[in-house]
C-alpha positions in Angstrom: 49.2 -35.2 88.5 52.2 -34.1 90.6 50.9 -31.6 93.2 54.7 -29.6 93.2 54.0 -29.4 90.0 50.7 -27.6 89.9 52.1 -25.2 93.2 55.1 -24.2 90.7 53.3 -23.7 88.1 50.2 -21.3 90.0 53.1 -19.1 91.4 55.0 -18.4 88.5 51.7 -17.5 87.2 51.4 -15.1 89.8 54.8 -13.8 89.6 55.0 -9.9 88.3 57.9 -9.4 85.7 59.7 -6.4 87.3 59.9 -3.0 85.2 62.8 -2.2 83.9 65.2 -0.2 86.3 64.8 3.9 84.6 67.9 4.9 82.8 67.7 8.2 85.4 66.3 9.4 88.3 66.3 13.4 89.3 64.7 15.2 91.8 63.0 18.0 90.5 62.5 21.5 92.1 60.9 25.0 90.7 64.4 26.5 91.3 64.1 29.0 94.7 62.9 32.5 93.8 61.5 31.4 90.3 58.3 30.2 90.5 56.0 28.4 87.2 54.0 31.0 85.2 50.6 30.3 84.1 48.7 32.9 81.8 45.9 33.4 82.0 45.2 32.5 85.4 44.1 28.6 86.9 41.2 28.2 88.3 38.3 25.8 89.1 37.2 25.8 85.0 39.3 24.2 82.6 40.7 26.7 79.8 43.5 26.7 77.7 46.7 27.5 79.9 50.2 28.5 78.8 53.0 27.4 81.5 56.5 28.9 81.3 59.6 28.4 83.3 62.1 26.7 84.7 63.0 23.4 86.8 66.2 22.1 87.9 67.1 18.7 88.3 69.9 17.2 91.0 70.2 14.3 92.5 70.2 12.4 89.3 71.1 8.8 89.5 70.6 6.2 86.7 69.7 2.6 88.1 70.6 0.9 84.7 74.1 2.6 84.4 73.2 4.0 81.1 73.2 7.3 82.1 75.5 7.9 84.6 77.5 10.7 83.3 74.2 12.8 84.3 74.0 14.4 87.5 72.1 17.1 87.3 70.0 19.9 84.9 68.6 23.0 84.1 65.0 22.8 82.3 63.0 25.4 80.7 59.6 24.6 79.7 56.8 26.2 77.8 53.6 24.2 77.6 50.0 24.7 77.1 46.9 22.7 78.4 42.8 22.8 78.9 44.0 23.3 82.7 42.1 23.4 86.2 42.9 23.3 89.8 42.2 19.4 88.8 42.8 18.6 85.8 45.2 18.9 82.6 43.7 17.8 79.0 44.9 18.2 75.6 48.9 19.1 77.3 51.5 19.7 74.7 54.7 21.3 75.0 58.5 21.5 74.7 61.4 21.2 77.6 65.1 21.9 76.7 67.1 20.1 79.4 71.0 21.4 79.7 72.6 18.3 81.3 75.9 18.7 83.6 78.4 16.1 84.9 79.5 15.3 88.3 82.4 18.3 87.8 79.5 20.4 87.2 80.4 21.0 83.5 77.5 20.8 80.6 77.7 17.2 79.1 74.7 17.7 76.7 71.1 19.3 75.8 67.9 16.8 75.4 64.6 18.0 73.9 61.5 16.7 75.7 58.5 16.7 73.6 55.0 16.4 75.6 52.0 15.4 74.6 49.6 13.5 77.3 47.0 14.1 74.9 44.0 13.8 77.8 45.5 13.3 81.2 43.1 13.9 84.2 44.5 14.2 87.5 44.2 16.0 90.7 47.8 17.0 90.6 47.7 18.7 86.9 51.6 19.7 87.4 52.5 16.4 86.8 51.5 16.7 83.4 54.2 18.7 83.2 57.0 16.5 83.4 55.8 13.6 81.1 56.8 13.8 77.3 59.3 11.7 75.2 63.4 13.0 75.1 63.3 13.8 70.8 66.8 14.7 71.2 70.7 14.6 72.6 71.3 11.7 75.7 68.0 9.9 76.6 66.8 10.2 73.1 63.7 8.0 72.9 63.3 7.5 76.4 60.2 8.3 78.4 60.2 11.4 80.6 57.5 11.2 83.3 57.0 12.4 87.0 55.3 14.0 89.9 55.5 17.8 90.6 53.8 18.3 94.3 53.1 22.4 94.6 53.5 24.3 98.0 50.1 25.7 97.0 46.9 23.8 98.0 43.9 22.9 96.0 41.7 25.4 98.3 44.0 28.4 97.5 43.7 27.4 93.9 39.8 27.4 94.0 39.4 30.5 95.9 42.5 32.4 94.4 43.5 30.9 91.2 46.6 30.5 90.6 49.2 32.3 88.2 52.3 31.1 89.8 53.3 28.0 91.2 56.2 26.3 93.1 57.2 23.0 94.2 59.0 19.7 94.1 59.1 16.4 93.1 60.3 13.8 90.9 61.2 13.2 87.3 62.5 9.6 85.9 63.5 9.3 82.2 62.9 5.1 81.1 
């Protein structure tokens, strides 16, 4: 048997198939002075949750050019969730997203719908950002991403927590 061969054939084996590049990329920010709402309060016991508010979206850059005439957005949110300092279960939820252009201009309005059915994490915001776009540009792409809070987890356990800020990212693919 030819040794070149058997060396070609172990390292194709090994070689990953690269995701897809994401149709967009945003950074995402609780927009300054307008922090996420929970009622009732989080704290170290999941209980059913109801998030409202807002998140804006800049930055936005779409790897696969299929979504270039997005640069930024305006999202408001409303979701509920079995929710601890945590831990997120049973999330569902709607987002409208107004898209604008690079003149600044609206080019569009997507509905996210979420559902991470039973997501456990220590950051619990992310569940947040993860849904499918049901309507207007990205429609049937995935909408996922990571939502760090300026609030710690110690302040969350020894507080609660009815309000929360941050940043992150979000990437629709």
């Amino acid at each position: 048997m030819d040794l070149g061969w058997i060396i070609a054939m172990a390292v194709a084996a090994r070689t990953t198939h690269a995701a897809p590049p994401a149709a967009l990329t945003c950074a995402v920010a609780t927009p300054p002075g307008r922090s996420l709402s929970f009622a009732p309060t989080v704290g170290l016991t999941p209980r059913r949750v109801t998030v409202r508010g807002n998140l804006q979206l800049t930055g936005c850059v779409s790897p696969d050019g299929s979504a270039s005439a997005l640069r930024s957005g305006w999202v408001s949110l409303r979701v509920t969730a079995d929710t601890s300092c945590t831990s997120a279960a049973r999330v569902r939820g709607r987002a409208s997203v107004i898209w604008f252009g690079w003149d600044g201009r609206p080019v569009g309005t997507s509905t996210i719908s979420g559902g991470a059915g039973s997501l456990a994490t220590h950051r619990p915001a992310d569940s947040l950002l993860t849904g499918t776009v049901t309507y207007g540009p990205l429609k049937g792409r995935r909408a996922s991403g990571g939502l760090t809070p300026d609030a710690g987890l110690v302040s969350c356990a020894t507080e609660g927590l009815s309000r929360l800020t941050g940043t992150g990212t979000m990437t629709f693919g």
